[in-house]
N, C-alpha and C positions, 0 to 999 in steps of 0.2 A: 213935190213931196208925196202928194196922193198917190199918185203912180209909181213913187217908189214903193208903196206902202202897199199897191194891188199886186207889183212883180213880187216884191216880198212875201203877201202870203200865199202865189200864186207857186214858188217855189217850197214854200214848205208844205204845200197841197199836194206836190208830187212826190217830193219826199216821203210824207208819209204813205202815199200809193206805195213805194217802191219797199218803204219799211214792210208795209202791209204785203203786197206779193213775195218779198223775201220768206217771210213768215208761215205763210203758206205755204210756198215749196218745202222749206224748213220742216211743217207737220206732214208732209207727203210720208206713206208709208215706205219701204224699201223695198224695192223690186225680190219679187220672189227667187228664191234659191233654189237651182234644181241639184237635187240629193238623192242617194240613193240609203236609204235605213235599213233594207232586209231585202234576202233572196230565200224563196220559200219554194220549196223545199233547197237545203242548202246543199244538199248534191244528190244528182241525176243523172240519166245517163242521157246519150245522146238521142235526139227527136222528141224528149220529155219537155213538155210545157211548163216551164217555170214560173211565178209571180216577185216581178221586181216592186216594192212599195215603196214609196218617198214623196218628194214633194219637186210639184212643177213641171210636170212631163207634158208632153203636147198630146192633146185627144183625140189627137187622129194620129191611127196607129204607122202611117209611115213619115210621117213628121220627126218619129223620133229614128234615134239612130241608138243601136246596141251592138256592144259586140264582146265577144269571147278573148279576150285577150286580142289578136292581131287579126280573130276571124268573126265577120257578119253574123249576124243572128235576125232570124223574123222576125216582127213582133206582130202579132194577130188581134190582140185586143188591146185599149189604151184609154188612158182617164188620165186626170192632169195625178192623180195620187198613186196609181198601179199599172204597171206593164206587162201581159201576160206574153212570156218569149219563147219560144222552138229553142232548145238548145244545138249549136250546129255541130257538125263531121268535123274531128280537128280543134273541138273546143280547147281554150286556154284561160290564162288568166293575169289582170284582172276582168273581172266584168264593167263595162262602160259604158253609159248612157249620154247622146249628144241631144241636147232639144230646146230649141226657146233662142238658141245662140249662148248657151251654157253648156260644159263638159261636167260628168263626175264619175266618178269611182264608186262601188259597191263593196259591202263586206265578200270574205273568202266563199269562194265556191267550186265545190270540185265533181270531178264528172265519174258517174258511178256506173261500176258495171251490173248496179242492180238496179230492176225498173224499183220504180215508186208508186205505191198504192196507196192512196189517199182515203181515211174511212172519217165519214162525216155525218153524223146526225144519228139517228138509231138504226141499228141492227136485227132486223126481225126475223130471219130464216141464220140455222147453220150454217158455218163456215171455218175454215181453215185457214191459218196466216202458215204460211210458210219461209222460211230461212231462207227461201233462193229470190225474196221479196225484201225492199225496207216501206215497212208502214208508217205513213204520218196522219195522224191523230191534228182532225180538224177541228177546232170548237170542243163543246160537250159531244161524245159518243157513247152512247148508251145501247148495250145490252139487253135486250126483253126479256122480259118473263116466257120462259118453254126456248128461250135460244141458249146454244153451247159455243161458243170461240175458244177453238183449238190452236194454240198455239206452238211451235215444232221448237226443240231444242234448238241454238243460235239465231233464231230470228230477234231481229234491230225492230224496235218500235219506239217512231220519234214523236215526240209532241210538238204540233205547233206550237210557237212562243204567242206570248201576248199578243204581241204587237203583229204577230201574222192572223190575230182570229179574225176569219170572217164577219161575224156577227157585231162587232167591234164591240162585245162587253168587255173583252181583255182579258179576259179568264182561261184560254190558251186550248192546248189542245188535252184534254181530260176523258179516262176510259173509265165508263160508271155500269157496275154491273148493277144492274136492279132486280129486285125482288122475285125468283123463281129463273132468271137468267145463272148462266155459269161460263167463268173464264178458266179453260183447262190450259195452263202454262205449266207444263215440266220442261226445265231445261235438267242439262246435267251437269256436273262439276266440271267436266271437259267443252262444253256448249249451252252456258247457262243462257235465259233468253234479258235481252235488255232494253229498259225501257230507257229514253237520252233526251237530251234537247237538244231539237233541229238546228242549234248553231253549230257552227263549223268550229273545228277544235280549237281550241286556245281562247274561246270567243264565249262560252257558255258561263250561266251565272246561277243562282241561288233565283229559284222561282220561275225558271225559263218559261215553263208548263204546268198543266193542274195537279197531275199527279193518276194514281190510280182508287177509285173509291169502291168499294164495295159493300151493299144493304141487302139485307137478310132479314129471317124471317122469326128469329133467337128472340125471346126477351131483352125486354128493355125498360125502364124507367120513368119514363116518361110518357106525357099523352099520345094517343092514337094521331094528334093533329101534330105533333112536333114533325120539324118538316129537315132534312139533312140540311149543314150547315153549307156556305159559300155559293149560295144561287144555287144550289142543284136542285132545291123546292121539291122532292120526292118525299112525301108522307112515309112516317115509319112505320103506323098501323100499330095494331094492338096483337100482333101476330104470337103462338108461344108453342112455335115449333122450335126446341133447344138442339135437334140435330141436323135442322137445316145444311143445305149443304148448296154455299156460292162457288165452290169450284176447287184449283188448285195454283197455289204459286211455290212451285220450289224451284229452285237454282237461279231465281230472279234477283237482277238489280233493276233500281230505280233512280234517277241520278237528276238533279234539276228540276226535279217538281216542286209540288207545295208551294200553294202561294197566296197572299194576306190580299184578298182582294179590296178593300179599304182598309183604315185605319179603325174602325169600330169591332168591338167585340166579336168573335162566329160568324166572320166572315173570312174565315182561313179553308182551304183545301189543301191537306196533309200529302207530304209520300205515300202515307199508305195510311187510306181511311177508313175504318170497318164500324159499318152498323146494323147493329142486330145480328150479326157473323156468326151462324151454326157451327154445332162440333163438327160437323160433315166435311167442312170445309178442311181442306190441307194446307198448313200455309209452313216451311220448314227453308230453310237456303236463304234466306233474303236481305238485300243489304239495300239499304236508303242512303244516298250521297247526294249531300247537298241541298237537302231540302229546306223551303225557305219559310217553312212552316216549321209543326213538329214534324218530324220522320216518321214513328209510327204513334197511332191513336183508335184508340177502340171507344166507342161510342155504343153500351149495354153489348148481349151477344156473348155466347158461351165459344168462342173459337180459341182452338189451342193454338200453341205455335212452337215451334225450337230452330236453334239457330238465324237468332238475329242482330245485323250489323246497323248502328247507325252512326253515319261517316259524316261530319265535318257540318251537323244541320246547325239551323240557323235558332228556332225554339225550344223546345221538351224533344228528348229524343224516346222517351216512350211515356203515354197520356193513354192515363183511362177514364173512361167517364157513364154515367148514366145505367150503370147495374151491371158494367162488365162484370162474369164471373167465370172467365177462364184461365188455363194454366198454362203458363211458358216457363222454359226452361234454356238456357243456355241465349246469352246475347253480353253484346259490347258496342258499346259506345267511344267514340275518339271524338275531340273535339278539338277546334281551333281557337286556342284562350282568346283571339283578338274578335270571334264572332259572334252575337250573340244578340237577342231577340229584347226588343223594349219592354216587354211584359216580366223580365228576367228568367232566364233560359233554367229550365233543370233537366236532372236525367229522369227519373220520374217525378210527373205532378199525375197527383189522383184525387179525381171528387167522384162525390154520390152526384151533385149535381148542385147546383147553384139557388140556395144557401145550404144543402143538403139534407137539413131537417124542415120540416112542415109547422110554420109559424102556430100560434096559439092552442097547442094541445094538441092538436088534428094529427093522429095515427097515421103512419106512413100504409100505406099500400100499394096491391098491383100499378103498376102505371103511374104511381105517383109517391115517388121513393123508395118501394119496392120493384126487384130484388137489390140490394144495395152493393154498393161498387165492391166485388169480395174476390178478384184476380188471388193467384199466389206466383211467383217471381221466385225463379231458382234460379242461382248459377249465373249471375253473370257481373261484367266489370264493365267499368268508366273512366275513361280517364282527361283529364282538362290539362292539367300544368303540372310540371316537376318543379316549377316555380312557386315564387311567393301568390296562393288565389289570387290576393285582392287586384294582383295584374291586368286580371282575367276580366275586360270593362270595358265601359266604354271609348276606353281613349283613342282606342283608333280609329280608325279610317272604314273599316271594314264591320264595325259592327253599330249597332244602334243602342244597345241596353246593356246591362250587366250580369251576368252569370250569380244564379243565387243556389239552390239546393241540389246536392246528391238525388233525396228524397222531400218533395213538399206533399204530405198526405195530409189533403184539408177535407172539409164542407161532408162530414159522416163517412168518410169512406173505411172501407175491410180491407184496405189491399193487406198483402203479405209478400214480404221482400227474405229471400234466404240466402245464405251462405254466398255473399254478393261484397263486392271491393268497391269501393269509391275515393278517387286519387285525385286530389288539388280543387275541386270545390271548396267555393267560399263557407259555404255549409255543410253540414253531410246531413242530416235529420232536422224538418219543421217540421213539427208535431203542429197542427193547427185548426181550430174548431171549437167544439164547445167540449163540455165536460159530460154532458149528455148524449153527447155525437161520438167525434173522433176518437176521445180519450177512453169513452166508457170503452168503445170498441178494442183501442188496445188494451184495457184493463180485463178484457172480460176475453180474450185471446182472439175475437173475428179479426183483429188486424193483431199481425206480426211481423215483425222487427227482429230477426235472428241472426246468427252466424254472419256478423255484417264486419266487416273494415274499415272505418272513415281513417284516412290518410290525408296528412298535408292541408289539412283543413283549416281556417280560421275560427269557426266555432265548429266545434263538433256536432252538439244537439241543441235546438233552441224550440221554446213553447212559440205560439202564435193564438191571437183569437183569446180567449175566454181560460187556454190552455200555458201553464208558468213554465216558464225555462226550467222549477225545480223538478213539477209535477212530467215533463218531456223528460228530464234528466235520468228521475227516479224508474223511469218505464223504460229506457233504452240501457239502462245500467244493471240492470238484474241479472245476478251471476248467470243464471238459467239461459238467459240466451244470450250468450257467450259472445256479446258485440266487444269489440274490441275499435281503442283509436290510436291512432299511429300520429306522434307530432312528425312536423317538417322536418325536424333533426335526427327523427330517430327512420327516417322516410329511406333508407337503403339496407335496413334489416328486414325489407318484403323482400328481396333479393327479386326484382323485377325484371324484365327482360330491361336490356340499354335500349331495344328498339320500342319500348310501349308507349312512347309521347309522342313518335316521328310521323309527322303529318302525310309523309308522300310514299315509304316505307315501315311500317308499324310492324310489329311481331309480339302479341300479348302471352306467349308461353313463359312463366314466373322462372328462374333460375331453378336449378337442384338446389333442394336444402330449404324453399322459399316457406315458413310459416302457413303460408296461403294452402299449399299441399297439405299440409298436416291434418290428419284424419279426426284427429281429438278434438279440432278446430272448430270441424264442422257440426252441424246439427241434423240429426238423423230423425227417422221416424213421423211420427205427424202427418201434418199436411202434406210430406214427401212422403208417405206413403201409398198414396195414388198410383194406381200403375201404370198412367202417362209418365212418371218420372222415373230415369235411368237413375239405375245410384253413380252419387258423383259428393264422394265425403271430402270435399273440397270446397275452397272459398274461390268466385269468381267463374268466370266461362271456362278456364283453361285450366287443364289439366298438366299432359307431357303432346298432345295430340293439339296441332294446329288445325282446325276444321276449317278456316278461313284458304284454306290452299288447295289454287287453282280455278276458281269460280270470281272471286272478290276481286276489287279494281281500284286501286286505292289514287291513281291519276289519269279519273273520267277526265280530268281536263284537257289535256294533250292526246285521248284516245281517238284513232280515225278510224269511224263505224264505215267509211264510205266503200271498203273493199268486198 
């Protein structure tokens, strides 16, 4: 019996070994996966050194195997996470990677007949980019103070993506003019210049790249120590040169930039960033697609602007903040009802700055609430949905937040919005602030609300903050400035173009006959009489003149830069 009693537990002794060794093979990690996640730059021509990045390569660079579709490729350098490769004579596709005793495939990559210049880190002598180059933008690139980057009609300017930065903060490939530097980009309507992200067509997304930022030497708002937003850490200074001049962007797109680089507050890098931005500056032509930030955003800085597109963004497609007080005229906005930013997307959001008045008494001044956000805004249209707003949400797939205001002018600001259409916003006017702030300002005419359209809206005007739905109501209703709202039902007496909602095709020219032309409509005089401003006694960007043709690109998605 004893001995049955030792083989007994002598067997569940091994038993549990056995349970036990199962168990720990069980937690064994799984064998690495070799992948291939990106080809940087995503075309080249041949003998151009490419970067393959993924996981699980072999570190000795002939361990691994590459190849071009059916033909060998070198590879010269090698980490188990990147492959630097020679592209061969004869390249094909796809791109394949053999190593470890594992195969994989690589995203699209095609072979260009134009070399690849790579610019990375700052800039400190003259130079010229030219069209018969495509530049890719490594990381932050920054511009000096006393340097000029000359940019030639048609030249392609890519951003590295994320996930290709070297530096691996992920903030992508980003072009930062600084303080007394200058970027000269004219392109023309025929060869406008373009900035893209480095993925290969069909393959690009919202936030590819940083975008382009430009700091000036303009008033502003804020302290001397305020530092630009999204890691760029570039102090703004207490500088109050109003005609500074950071350079020129006309006939420019920008397509995939802007990117939230956390979840916390100010830490976004826009399509187009301006701080402190002199009148000197020229900024006219410019369309933003795709931006996974807002599209464009001035941060103080007296910089004019006319003719501007902002295509398919992701946040606010135009933001001002911190003392902007310059004038723009003529710009449009298209939006994609299913996309839109957690913070809730508008066409304009405008602060003095956050809370915008100066807690207990304390008089606003230089650098510290002075000059106050006091933009004027002529001329232009929006448009979200020919549908019911409330559509325009989070439901889908594609966006994160919900669409909220035409116009949200909070926290003291002056902007002034004129003779402007806004179509299928859940909102059209948030009045929002205090009664001492925002409201006195519309009360007292620094901010202006005129010549407006809210269409198709769910609410028209609504108060916010300290400020009453009646008190917002009674200010955007005064005969004098001739705002008008248009419900959903009565939404086909604007006589609009049939193409004005069409995401891949758009045409925002109003039919003959459209209300929006009518001269009596508009509001003359005033603040339009500036002589930056063309007379345009019209509601919206459009007249009978489509200015969007032949420069504008309305599917960067499927466009192949690589020729």
């Amino acid at each position: 019996m004893n001995q049955l009693i030792r083989w007994g537990s002598l067997l569940t002794l091994v038993a549990g070994l056995i349970v036990f060794i199962s168990s720990c093979k069980n937690d064994d990690s799984p064998a690495p996966v070799l992948s291939i996640t990106s080809i940087s730059p995503t075309s080249a021509p041949v003998g151009t050194t490419v970067v393959l990045t993924g996981t699980n390569f072999n570190a000795t660079p002939a361990s691994n195997t590459v190849t071009f579709g059916a033909v060998s490729a070198s590879v010269v350098a090698a980490s188990s996470t990147q492959l630097s490769v020679v592209v061969p004579a004869s390249a094909g596709s796809p791109v394949s990677v053999t190593a470890n005793g594992q195969s994989a495939q690589g995203p699209a990559f095609t072979i260009s007949s134009k070399p690849v210049v790579t610019k990375a880190g700052s800039i400190t002598a003259s130079e010229t980019w030219t069209a018969g180059n495509v530049y890719l933008l490594r990381g932050f690139v920054n511009i000096k103070s006393g340097v000029v980057v000359t940019i030639q009609p048609g030249t392609i300017i890519k951003g590295g993506t994320v996930d290709e930065d070297p530096t691996g903060s992920k903030k992508g490939g980003t072009l930062i003019v600084e303080q007394g530097g200058r970027v000269e980009a004219s392109g023309t309507a025929q060869q406008p210049i373009v900035f893209t992200s480095n993925r290969a067509a069909g393959s690009r997304n919202y936030g590819d790249w940083g975008g382009i930022v430009l700091i000036g030497r303009a008033p502003h708002n804020r302290p001397a120590s305020q530092a630009a937003e999204g890691g760029i850490g570039i102090q703004l200074g207490a500088f109050n040169e109003p005609t500074d001049n950071s350079g020129t962007l006309r006939y420019v797109r920008i397509e995939f930039g802007g990117i939230a680089l956390t979840n916390e507050a100010n830490s976004e890098i826009n399509g187009l960033t301006m701080y402190g931005v002199g009148s000197g500056t020229t900024i006219d032509h410019v369309q933003v697609s795709y931006s996974g930030d807002d599209s464009y955003e001035w941060f103080g800085g007296t910089v004019n602007a006319k003719y501007l597109v902002a295509y398919r963004g992701f946040d606010d497609d135009f933001d001002t903040d911190w003392g902007y007080t310059g004038k723009v005229q003529f710009g449009v906005s298209l939006r994609n009802p299913q996309v839109a930013d957690q913070s809730g997307s508008n066409c304009f959001e405008s602060d003095n700055f956050n809370s915008g008045e100066n807690a207990g008494g304390v008089a606003l001044s230089a650098n510290n609430g002075l000059p106050l956000t006091q933009p004027i805004f002529a001329n232009f249209s929006s448009f979200v949905t020919s549908g019911t707003p409330s559509n325009a949400s989070t439901s889908s797939s594609g966006g994160s937040g919900p669409y909220q205001s035409a116009m949200h002018l909070r926290r003291n600001t002056a902007i002034s919005v004129i003779n402007s259409v806004f179509v299928g916003w859940p909102e059209g006017l948030r009045l929002d602030g205090t009664t001492t702030g925002t409201l006195n300002n519309a009360n007292n005419g620094s901010l202006e609300v005129q010549g407006i359209t809210v269409a198709n809206s769910l609410t028209a005007v609504r108060g916010a903050g300290n400020i009453t739905n009646d008190q917002a109501s009674a200010y955007f209703s005064l005969a004098a400035r001739k705002n008008t709202v248009i419900a959903s039902t009565d939404l086909a007496s604007l006589l609009l173009n049939a193409n004005s909602f069409s995401l891949t095709s758009p045409n925002f020219v109003p039919g003959s006959g459209s209300p929006l032309l009518t001269s009596a409509n508009a509001v003359t005089g005033g603040k339009l009489s500036d002589s930056f401003f063309v007379s345009a006694p019209y509601r919206g960007a459009f007249n009978t003149e489509n200015w969007l043709t032949g420069w504008t690109n309305f599917d960067p998605q499927n466009t192949n830069y690589d020729q």
